[in-house]
C-alpha positions in Angstrom: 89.2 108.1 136.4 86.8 111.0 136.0 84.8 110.7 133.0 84.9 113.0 129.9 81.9 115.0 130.9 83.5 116.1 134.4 87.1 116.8 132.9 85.0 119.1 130.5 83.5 120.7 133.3 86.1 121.2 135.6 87.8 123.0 132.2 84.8 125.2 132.2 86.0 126.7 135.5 87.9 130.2 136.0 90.8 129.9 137.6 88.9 131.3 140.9 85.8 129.5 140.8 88.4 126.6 140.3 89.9 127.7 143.4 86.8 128.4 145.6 85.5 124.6 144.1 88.7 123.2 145.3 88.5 124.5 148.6 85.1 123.3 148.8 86.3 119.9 148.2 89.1 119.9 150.9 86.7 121.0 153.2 84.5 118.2 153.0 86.9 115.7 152.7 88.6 116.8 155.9 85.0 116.3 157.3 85.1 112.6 157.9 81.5 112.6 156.9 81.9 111.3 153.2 81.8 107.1 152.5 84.7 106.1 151.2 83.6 105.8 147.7 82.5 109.8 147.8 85.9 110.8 149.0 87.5 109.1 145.6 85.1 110.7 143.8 86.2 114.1 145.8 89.8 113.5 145.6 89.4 112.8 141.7 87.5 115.7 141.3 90.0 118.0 143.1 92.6 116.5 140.9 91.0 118.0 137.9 91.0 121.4 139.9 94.2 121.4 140.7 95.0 120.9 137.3 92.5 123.7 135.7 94.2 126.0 138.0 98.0 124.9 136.9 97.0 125.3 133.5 95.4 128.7 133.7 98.5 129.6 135.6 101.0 128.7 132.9 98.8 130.2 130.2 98.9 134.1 132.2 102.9 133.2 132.7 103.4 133.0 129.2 101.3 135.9 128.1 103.1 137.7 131.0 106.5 136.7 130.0 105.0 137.6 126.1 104.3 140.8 127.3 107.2 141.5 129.3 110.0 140.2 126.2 108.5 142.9 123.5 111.4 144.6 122.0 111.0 148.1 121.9 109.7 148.5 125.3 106.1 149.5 124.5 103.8 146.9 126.0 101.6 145.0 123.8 99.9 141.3 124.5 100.5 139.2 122.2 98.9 135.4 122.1 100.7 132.5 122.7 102.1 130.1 120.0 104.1 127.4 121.8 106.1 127.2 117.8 106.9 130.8 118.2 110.2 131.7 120.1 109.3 135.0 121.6 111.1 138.0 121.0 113.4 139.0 123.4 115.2 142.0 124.2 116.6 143.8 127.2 114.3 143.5 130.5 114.7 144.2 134.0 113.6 141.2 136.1 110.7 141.8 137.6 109.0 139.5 140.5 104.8 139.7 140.5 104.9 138.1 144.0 
């Protein structure tokens, strides 16, 4: 398991230099240059990535979402507070990708 120092580190990331890291990483492991022991230590680390990125991900849904739900139609951000049901009101569906 990665220690507490790298999982803080990986944290540290944006979610593009999390990207650009991770691609990095899958690049030299498809290299079959690394000793075993380095490819762990690879794959644990792009673990961690892929996890930064899924979390920075769910964080810009939610403010999204947050953004998109506001009652009276005028756009405002509004921070997260997973105790908070959002308010909700009529929206058109609307797909970013």
């Amino acid at each position: 398991m990665p220690t507490k120092p790298a999982a803080a580190a990986a944290t540290a990331h944006t979610f593009e230099t999390a990207v650009g890291r991770l691609e990095q990483v899958v690049e030299e492991m498809g290299s079959d240059k690394l000793p075993l022991e380095d490819l762990i230590k690879r794959y644990e680390e792009g673990i961690q990535l892929v996890k930064v990125c899924e979390e920075k991900l769910q964080s810009v849904e939610k403010r999204v979402d947050i953004l998109m739900r506001k009652a009276d139609g005028d756009p405002a951000l509004a921070p997260f507070d997973p105790e908070k049901k959002p308010v909700t009101g009529p929206r058109e569906d609307v797909s970013l990708f």
